[in-house]
mmCIF file as Biopython writes it, N, C-alpha, C and O atoms, coordinates in Angstrom:
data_model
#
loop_
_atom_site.group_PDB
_atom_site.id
_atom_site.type_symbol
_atom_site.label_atom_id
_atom_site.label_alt_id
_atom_site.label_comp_id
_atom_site.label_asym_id
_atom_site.label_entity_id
_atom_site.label_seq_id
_atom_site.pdbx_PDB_ins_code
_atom_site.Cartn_x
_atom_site.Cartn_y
_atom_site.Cartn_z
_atom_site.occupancy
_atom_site.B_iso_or_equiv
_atom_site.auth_seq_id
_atom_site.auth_asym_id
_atom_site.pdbx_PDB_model_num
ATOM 1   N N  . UNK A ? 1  ? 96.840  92.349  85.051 1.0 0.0 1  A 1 
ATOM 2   C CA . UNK A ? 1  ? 98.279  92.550  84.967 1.0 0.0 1  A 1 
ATOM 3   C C  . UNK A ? 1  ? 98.962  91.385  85.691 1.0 0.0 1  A 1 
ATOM 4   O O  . UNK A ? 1  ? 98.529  91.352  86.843 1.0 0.0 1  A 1 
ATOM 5   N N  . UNK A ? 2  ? 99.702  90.586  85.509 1.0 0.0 2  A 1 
ATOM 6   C CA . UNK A ? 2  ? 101.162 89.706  85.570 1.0 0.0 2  A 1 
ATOM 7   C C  . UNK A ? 2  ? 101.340 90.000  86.712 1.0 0.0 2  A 1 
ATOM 8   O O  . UNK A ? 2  ? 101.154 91.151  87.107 1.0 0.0 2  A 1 
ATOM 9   N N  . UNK A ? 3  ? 101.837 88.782  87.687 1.0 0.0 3  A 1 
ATOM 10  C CA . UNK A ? 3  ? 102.082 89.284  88.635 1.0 0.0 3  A 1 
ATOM 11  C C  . UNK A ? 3  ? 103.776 89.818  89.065 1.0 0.0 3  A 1 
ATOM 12  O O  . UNK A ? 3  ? 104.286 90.297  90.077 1.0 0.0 3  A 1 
ATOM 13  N N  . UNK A ? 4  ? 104.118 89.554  88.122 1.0 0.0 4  A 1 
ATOM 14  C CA . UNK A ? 4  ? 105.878 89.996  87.532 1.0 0.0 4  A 1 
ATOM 15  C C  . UNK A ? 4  ? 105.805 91.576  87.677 1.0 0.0 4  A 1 
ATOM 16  O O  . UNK A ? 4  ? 106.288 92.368  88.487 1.0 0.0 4  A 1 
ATOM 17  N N  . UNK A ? 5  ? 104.881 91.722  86.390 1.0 0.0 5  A 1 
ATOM 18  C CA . UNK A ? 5  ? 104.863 93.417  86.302 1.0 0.0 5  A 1 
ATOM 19  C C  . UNK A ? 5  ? 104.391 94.346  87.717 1.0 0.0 5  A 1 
ATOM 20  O O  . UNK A ? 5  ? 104.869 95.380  88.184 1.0 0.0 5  A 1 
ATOM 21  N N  . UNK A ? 6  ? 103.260 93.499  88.152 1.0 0.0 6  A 1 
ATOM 22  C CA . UNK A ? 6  ? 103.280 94.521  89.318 1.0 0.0 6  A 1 
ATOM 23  C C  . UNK A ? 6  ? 104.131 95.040  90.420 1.0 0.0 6  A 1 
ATOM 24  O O  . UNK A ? 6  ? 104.274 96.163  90.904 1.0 0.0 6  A 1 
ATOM 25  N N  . UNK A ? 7  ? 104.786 93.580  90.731 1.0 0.0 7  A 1 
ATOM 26  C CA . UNK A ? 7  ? 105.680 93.901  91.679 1.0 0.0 7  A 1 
ATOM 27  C C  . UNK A ? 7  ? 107.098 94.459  90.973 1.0 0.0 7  A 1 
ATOM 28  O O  . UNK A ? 7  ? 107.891 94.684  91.888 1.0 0.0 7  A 1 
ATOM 29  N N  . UNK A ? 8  ? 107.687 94.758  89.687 1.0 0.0 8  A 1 
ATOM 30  C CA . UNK A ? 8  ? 108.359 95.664  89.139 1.0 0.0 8  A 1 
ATOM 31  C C  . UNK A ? 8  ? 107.958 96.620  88.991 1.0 0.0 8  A 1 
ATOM 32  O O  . UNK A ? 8  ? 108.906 97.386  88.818 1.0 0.0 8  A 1 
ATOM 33  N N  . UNK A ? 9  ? 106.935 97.191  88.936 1.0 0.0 9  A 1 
ATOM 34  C CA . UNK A ? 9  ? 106.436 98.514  88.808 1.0 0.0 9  A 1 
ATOM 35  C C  . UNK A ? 9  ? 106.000 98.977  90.592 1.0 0.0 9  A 1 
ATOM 36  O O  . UNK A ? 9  ? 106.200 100.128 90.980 1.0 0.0 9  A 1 
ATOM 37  N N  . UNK A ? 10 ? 105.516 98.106  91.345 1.0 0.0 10 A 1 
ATOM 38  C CA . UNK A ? 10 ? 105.894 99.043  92.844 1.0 0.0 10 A 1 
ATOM 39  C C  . UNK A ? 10 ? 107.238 98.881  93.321 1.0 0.0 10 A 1 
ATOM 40  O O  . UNK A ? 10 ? 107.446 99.260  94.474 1.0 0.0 10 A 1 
ATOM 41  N N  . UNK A ? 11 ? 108.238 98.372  92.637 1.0 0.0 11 A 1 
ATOM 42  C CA . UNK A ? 11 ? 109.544 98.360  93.338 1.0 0.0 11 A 1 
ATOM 43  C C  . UNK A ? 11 ? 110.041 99.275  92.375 1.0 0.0 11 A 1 
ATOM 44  O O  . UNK A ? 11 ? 110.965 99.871  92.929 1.0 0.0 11 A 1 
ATOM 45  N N  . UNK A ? 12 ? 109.893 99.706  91.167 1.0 0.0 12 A 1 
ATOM 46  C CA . UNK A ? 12 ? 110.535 100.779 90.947 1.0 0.0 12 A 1 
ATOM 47  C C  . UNK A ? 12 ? 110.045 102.296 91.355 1.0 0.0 12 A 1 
ATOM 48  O O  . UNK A ? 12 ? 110.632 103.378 91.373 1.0 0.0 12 A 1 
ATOM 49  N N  . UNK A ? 13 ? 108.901 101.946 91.627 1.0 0.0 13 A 1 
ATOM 50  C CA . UNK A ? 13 ? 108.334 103.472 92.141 1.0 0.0 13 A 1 
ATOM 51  C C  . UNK A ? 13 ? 108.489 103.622 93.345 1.0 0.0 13 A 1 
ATOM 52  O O  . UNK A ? 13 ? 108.187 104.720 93.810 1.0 0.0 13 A 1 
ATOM 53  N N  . UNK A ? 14 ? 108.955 102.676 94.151 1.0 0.0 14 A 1 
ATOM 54  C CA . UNK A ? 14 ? 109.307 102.630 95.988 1.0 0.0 14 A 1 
ATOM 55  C C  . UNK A ? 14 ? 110.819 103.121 95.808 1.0 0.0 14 A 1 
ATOM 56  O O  . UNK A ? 14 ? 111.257 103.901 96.653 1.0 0.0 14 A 1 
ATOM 57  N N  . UNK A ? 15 ? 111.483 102.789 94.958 1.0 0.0 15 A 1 
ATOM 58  C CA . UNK A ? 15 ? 113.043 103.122 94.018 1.0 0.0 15 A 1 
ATOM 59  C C  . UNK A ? 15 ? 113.094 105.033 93.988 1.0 0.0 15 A 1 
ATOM 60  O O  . UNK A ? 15 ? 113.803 105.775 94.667 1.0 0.0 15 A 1 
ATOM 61  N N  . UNK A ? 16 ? 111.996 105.408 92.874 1.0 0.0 16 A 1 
ATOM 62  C CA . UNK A ? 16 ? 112.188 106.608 92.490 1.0 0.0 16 A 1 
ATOM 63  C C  . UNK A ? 16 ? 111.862 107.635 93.648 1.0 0.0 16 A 1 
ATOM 64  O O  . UNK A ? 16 ? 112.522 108.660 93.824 1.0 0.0 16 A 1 
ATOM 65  N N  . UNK A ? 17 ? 110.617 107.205 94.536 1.0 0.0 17 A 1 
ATOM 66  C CA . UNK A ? 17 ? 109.835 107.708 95.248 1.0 0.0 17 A 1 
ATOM 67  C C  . UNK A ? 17 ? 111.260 107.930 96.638 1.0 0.0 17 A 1 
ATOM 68  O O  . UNK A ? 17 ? 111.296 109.054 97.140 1.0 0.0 17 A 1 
ATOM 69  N N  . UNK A ? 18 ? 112.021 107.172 97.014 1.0 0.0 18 A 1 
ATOM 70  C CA . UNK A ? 18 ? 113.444 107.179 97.813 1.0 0.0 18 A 1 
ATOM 71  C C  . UNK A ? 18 ? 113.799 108.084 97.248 1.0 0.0 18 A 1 
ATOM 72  O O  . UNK A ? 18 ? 113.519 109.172 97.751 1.0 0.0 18 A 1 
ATOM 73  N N  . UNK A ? 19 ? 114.544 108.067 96.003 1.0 0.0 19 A 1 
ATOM 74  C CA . UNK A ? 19 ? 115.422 108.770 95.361 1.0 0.0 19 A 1 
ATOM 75  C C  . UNK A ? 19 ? 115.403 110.235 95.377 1.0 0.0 19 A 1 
ATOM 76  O O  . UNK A ? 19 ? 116.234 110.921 95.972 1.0 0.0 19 A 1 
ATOM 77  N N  . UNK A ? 20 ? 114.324 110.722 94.630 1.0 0.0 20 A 1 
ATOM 78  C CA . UNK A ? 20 ? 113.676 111.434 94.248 1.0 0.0 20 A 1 
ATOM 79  C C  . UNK A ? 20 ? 112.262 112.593 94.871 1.0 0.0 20 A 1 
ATOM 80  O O  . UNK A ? 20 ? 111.746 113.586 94.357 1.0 0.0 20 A 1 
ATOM 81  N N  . UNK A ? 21 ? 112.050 111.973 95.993 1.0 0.0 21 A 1 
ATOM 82  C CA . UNK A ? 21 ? 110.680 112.570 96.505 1.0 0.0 21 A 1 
ATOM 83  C C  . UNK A ? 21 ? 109.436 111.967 96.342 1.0 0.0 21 A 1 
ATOM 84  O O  . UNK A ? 21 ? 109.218 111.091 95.505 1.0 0.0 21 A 1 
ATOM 85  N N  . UNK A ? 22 ? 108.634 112.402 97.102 1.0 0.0 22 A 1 
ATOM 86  C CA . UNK A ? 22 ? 106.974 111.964 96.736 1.0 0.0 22 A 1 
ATOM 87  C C  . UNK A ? 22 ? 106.671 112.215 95.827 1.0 0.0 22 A 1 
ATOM 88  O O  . UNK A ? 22 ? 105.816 111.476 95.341 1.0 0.0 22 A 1 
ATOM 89  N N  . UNK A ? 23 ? 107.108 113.298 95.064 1.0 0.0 23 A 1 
ATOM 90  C CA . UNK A ? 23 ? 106.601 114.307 94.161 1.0 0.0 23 A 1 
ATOM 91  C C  . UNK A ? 23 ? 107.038 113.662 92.465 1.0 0.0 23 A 1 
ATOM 92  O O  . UNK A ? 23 ? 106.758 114.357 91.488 1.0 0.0 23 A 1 
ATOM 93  N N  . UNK A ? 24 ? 107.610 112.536 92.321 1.0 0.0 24 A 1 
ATOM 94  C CA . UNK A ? 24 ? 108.747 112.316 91.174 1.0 0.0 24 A 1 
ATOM 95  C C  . UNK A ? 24 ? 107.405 111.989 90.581 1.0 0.0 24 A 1 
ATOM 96  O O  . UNK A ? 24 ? 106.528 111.642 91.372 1.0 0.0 24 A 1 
ATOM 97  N N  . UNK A ? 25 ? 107.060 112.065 89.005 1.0 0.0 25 A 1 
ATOM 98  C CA . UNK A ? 25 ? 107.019 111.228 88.099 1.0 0.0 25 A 1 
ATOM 99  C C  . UNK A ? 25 ? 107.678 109.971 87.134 1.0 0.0 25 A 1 
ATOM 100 O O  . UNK A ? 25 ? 108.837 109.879 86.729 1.0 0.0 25 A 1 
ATOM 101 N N  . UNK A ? 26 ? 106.881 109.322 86.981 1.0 0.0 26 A 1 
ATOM 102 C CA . UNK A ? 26 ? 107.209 108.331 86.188 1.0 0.0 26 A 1 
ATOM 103 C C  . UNK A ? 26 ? 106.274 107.853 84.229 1.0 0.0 26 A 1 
ATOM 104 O O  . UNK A ? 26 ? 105.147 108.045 83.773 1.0 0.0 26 A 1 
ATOM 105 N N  . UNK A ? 27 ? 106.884 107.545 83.968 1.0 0.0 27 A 1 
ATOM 106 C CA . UNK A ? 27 ? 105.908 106.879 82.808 1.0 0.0 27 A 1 
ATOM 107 C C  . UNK A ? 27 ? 106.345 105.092 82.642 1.0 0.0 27 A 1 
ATOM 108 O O  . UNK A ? 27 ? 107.207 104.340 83.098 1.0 0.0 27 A 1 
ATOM 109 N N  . UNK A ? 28 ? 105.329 105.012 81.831 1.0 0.0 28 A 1 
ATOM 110 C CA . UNK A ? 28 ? 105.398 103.164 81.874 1.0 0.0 28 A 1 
ATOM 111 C C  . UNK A ? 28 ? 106.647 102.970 81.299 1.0 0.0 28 A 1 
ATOM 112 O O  . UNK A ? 28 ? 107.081 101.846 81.552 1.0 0.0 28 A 1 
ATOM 113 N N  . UNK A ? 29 ? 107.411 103.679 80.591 1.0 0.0 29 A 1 
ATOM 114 C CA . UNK A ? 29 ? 108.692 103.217 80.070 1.0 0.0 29 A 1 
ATOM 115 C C  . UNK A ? 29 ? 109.785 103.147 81.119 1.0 0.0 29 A 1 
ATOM 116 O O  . UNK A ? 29 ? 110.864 102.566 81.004 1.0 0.0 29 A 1 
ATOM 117 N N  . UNK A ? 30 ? 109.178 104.069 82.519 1.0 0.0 30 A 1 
ATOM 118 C CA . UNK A ? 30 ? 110.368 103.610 83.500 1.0 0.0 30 A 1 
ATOM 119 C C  . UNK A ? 30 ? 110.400 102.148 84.245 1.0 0.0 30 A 1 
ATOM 120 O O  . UNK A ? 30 ? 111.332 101.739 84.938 1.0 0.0 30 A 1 
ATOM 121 N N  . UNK A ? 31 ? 109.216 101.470 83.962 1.0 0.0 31 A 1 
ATOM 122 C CA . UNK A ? 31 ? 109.814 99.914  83.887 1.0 0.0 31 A 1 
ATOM 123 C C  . UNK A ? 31 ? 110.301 98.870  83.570 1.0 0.0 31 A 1 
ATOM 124 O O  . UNK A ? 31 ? 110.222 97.731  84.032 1.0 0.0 31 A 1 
ATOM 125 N N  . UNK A ? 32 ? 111.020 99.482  82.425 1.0 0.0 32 A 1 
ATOM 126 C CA . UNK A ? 32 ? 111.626 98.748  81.588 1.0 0.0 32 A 1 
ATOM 127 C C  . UNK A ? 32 ? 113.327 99.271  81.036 1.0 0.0 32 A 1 
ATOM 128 O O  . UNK A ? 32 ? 113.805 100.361 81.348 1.0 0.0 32 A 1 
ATOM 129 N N  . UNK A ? 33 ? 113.950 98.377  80.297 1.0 0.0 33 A 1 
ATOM 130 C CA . UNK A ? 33 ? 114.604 99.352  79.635 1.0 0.0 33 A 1 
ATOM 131 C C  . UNK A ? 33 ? 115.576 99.544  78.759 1.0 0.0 33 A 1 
ATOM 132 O O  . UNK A ? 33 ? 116.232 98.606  78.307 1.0 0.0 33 A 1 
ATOM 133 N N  . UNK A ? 34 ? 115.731 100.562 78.489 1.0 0.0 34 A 1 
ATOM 134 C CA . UNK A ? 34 ? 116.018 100.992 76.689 1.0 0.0 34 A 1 
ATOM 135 C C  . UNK A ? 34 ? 115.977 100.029 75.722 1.0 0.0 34 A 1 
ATOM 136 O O  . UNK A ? 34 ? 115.507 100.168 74.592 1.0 0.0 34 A 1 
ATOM 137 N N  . UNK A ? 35 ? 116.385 99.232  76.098 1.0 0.0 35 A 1 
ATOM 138 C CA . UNK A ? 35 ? 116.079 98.032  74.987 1.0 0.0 35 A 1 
ATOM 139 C C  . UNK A ? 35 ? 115.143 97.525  75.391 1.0 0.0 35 A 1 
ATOM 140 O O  . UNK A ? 35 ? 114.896 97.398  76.591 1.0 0.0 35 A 1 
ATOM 141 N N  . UNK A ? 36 ? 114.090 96.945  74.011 1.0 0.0 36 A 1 
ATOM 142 C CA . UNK A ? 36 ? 113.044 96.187  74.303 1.0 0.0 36 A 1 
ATOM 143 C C  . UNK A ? 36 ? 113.079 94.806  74.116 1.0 0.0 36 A 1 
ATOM 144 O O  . UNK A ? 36 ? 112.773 94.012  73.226 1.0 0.0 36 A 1 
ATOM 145 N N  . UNK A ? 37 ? 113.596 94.769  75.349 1.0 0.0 37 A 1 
ATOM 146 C CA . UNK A ? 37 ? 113.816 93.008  75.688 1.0 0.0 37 A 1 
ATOM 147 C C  . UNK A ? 37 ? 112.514 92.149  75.948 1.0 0.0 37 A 1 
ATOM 148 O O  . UNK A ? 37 ? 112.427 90.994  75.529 1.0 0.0 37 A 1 
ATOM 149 N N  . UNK A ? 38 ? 111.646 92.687  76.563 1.0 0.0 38 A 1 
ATOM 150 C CA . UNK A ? 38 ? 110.653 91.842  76.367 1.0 0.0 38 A 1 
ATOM 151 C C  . UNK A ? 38 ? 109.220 92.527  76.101 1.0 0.0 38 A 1 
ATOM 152 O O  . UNK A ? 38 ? 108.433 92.814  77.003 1.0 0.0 38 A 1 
ATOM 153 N N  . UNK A ? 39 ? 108.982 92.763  74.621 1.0 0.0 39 A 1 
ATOM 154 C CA . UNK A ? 39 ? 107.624 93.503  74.224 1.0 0.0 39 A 1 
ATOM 155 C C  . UNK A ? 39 ? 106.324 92.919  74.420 1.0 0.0 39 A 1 
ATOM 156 O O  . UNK A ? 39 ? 105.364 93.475  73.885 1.0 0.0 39 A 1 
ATOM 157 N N  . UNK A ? 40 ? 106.152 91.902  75.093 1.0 0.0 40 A 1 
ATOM 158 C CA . UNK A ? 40 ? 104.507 91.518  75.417 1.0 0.0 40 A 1 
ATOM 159 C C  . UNK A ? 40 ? 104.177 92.195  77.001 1.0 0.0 40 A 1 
ATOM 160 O O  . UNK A ? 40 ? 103.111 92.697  77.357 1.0 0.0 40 A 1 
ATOM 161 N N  . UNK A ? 41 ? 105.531 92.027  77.877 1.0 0.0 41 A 1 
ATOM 162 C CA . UNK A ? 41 ? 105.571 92.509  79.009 1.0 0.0 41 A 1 
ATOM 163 C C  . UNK A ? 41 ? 105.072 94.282  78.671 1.0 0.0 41 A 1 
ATOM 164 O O  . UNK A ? 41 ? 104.129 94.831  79.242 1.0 0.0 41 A 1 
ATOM 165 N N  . UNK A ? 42 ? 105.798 94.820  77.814 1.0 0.0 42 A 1 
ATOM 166 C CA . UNK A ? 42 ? 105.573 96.253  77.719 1.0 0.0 42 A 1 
ATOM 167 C C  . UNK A ? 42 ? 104.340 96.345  76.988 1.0 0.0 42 A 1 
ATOM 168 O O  . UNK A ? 42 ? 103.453 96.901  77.635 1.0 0.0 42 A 1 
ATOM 169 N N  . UNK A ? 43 ? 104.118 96.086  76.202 1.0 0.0 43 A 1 
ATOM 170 C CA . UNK A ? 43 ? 102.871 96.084  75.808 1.0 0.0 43 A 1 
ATOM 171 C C  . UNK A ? 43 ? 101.334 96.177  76.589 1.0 0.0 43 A 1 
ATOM 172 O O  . UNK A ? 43 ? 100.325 96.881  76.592 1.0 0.0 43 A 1 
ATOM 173 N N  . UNK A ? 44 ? 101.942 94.863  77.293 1.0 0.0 44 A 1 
ATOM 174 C CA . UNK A ? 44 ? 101.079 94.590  79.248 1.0 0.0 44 A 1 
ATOM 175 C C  . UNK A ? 44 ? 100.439 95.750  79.839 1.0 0.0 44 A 1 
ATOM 176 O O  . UNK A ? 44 ? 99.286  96.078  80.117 1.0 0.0 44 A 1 
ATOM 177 N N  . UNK A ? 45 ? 101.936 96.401  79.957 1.0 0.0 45 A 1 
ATOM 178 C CA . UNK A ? 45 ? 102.094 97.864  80.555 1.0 0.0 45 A 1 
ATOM 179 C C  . UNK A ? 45 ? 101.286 98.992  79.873 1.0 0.0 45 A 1 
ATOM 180 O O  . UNK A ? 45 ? 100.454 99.782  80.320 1.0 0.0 45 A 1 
ATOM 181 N N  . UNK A ? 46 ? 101.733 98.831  78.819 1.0 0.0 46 A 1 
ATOM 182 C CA . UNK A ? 46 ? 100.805 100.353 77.767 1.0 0.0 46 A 1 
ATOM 183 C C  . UNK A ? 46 ? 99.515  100.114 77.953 1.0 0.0 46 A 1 
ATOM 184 O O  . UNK A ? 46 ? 98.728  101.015 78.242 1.0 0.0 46 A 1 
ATOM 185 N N  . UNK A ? 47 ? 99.190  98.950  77.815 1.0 0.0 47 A 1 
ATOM 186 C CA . UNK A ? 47 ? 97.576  99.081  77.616 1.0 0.0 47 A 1 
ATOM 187 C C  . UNK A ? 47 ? 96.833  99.322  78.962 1.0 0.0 47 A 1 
ATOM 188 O O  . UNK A ? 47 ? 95.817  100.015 79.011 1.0 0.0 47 A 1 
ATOM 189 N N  . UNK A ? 48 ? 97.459  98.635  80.204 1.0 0.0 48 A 1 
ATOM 190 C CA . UNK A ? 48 ? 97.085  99.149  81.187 1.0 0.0 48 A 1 
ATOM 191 C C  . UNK A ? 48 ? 97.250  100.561 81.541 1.0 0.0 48 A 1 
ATOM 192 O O  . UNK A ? 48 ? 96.455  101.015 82.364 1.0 0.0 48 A 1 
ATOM 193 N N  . UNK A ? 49 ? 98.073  101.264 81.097 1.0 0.0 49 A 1 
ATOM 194 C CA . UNK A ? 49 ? 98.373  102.527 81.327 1.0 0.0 49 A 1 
ATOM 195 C C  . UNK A ? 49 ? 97.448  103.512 80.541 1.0 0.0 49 A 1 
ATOM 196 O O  . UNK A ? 49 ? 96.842  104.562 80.756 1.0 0.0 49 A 1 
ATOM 197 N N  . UNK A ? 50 ? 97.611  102.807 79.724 1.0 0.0 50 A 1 
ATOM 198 C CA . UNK A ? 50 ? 96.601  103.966 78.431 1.0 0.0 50 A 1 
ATOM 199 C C  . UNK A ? 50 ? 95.067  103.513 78.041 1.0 0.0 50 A 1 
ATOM 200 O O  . UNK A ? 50 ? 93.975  104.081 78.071 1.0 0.0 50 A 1 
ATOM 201 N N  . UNK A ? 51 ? 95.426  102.496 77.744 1.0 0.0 51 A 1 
ATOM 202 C CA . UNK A ? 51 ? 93.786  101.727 77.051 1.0 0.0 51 A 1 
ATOM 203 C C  . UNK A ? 51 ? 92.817  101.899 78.432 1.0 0.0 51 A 1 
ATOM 204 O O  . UNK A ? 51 ? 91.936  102.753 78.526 1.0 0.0 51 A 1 
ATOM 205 N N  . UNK A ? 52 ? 93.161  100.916 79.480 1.0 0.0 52 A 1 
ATOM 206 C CA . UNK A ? 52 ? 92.464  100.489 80.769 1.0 0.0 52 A 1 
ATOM 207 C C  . UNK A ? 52 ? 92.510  102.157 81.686 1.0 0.0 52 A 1 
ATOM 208 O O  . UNK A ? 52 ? 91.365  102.543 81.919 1.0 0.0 52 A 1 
ATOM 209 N N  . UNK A ? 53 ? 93.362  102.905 82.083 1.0 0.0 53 A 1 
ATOM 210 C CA . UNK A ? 53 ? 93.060  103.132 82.774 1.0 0.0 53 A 1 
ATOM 211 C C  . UNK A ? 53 ? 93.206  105.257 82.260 1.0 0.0 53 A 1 
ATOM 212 O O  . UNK A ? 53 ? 92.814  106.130 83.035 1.0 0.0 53 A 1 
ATOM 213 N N  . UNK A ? 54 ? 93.835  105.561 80.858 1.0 0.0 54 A 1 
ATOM 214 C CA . UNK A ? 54 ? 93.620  106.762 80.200 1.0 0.0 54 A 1 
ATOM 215 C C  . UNK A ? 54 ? 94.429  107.582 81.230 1.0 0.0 54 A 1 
ATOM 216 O O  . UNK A ? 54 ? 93.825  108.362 81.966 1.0 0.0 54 A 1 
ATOM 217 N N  . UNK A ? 55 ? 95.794  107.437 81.316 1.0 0.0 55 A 1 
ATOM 218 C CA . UNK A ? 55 ? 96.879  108.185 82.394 1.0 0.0 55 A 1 
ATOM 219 C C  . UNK A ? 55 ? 97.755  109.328 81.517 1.0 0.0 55 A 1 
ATOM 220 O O  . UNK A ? 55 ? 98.236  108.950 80.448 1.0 0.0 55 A 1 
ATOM 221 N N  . UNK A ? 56 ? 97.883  110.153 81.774 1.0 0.0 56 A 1 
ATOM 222 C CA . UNK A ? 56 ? 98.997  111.242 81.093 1.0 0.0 56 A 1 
ATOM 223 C C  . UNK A ? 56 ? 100.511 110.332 80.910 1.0 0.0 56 A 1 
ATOM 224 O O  . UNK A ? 56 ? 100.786 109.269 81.468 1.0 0.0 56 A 1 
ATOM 225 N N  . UNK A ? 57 ? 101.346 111.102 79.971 1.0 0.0 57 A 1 
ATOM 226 C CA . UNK A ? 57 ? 102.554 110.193 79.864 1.0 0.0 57 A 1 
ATOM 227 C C  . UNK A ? 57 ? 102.901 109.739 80.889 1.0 0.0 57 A 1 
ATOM 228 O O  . UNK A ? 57 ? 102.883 108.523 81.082 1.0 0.0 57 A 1 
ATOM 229 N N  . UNK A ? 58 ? 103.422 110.864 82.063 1.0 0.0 58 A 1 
ATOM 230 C CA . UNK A ? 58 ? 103.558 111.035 83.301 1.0 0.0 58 A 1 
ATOM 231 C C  . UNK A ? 58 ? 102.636 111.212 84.326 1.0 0.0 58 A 1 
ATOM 232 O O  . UNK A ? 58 ? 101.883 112.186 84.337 1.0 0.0 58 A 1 
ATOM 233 N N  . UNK A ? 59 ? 102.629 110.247 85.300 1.0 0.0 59 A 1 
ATOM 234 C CA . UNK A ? 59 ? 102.057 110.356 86.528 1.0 0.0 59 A 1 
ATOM 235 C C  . UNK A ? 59 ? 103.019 110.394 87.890 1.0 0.0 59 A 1 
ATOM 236 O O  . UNK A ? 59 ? 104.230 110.177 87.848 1.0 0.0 59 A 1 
ATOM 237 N N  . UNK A ? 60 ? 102.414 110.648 88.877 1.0 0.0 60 A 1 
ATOM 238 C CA . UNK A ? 60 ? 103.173 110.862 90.164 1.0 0.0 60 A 1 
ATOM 239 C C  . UNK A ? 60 ? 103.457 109.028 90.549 1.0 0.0 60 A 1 
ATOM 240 O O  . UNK A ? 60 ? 102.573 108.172 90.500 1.0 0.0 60 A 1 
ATOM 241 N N  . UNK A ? 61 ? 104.524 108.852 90.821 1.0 0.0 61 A 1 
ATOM 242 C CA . UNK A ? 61 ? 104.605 107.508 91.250 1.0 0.0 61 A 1 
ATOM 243 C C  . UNK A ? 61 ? 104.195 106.870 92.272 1.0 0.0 61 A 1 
ATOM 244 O O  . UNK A ? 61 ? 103.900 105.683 92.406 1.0 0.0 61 A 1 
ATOM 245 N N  . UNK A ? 62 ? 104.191 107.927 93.154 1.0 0.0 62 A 1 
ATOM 246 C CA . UNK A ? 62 ? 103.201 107.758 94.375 1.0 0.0 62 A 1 
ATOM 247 C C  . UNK A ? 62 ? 101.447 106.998 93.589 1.0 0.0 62 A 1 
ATOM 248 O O  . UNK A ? 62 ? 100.785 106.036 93.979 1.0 0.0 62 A 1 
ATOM 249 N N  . UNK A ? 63 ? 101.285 107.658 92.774 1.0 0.0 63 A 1 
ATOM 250 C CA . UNK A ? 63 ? 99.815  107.440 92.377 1.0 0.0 63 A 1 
ATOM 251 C C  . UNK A ? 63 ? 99.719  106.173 91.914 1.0 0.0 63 A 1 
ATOM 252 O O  . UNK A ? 63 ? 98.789  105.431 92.230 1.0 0.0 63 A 1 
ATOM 253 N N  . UNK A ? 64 ? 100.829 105.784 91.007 1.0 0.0 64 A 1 
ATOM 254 C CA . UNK A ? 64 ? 100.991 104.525 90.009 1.0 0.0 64 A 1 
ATOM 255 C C  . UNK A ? 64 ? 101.192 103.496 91.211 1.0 0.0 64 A 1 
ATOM 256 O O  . UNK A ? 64 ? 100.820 102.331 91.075 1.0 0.0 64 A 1 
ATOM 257 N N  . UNK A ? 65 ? 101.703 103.882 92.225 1.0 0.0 65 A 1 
ATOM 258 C CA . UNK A ? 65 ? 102.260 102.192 93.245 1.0 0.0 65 A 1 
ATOM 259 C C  . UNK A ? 65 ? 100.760 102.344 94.003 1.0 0.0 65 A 1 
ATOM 260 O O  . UNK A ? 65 ? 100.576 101.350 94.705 1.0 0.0 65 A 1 
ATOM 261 N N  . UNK A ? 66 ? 99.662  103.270 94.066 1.0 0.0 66 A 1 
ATOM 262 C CA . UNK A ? 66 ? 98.873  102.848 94.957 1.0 0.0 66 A 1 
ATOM 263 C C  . UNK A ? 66 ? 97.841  102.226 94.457 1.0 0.0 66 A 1 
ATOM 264 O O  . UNK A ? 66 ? 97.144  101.460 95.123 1.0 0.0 66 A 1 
ATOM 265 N N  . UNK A ? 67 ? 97.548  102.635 92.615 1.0 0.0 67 A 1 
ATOM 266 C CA . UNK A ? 67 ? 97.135  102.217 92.045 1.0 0.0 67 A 1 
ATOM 267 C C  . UNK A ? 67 ? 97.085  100.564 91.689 1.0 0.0 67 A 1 
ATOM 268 O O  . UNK A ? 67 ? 96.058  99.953  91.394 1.0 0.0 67 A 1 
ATOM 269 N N  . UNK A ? 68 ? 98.455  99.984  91.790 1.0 0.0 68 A 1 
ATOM 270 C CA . UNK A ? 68 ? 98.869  98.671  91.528 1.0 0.0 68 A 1 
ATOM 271 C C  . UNK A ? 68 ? 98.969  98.085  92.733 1.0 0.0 68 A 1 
ATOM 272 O O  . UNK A ? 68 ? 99.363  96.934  92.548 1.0 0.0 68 A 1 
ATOM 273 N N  . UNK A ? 69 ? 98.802  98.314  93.928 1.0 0.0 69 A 1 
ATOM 274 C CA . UNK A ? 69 ? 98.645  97.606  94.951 1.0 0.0 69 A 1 
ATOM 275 C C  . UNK A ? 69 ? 97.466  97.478  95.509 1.0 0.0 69 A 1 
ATOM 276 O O  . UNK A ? 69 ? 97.290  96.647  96.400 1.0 0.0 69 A 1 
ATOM 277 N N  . UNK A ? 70 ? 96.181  98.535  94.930 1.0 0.0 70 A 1 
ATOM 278 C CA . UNK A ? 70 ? 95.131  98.196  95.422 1.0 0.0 70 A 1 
ATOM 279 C C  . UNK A ? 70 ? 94.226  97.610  94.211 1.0 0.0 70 A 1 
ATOM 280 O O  . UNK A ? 70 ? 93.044  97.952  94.216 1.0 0.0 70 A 1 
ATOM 281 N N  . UNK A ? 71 ? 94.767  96.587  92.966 1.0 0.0 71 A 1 
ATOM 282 C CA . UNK A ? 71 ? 95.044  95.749  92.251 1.0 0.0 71 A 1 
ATOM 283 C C  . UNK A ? 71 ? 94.184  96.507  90.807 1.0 0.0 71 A 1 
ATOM 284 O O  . UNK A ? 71 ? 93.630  95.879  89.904 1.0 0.0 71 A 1 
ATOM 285 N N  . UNK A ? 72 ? 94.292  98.090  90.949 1.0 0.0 72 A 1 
ATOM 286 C CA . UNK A ? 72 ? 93.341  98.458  89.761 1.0 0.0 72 A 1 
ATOM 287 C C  . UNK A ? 72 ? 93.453  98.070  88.381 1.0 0.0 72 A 1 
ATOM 288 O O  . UNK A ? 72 ? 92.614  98.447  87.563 1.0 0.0 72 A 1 
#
């Protein structure tokens, strides 16, 4: 994974995880958004999410930032 995407995906889950609780879910589409401005980046994302690592739509975000920082 890019080193773009990672650090957008633990800054939005350090984001929701404030907001929201320990407890929030997320899916890979909350790193991006509504428009698909840049589809290789998301793409990036899906396959790591689904192909590489077989995650439910939703995971706890807590799980997803510890996941990407301990570089899985």
């Amino acid at each position: 994974m890019c080193r773009s995407l990672r650090e957008k995906i633990i800054r939005v889950c350090a984001k929701k995880i404030e907001q929201k609780g320990d407890e929030v879910g997320v899916s890979f589409y909350a790193f991006f958004a509504n428009k698909n401005d840049d589809p290789d980046l998301l793409m990036e994302a899906a396959t790591w999410w689904i192909q590489t690592h077989k995650l439910d739509h939703f995971e706890k975000a807590r799980k997803i930032r510890q996941m990407v920082e301990a570089g899985m």
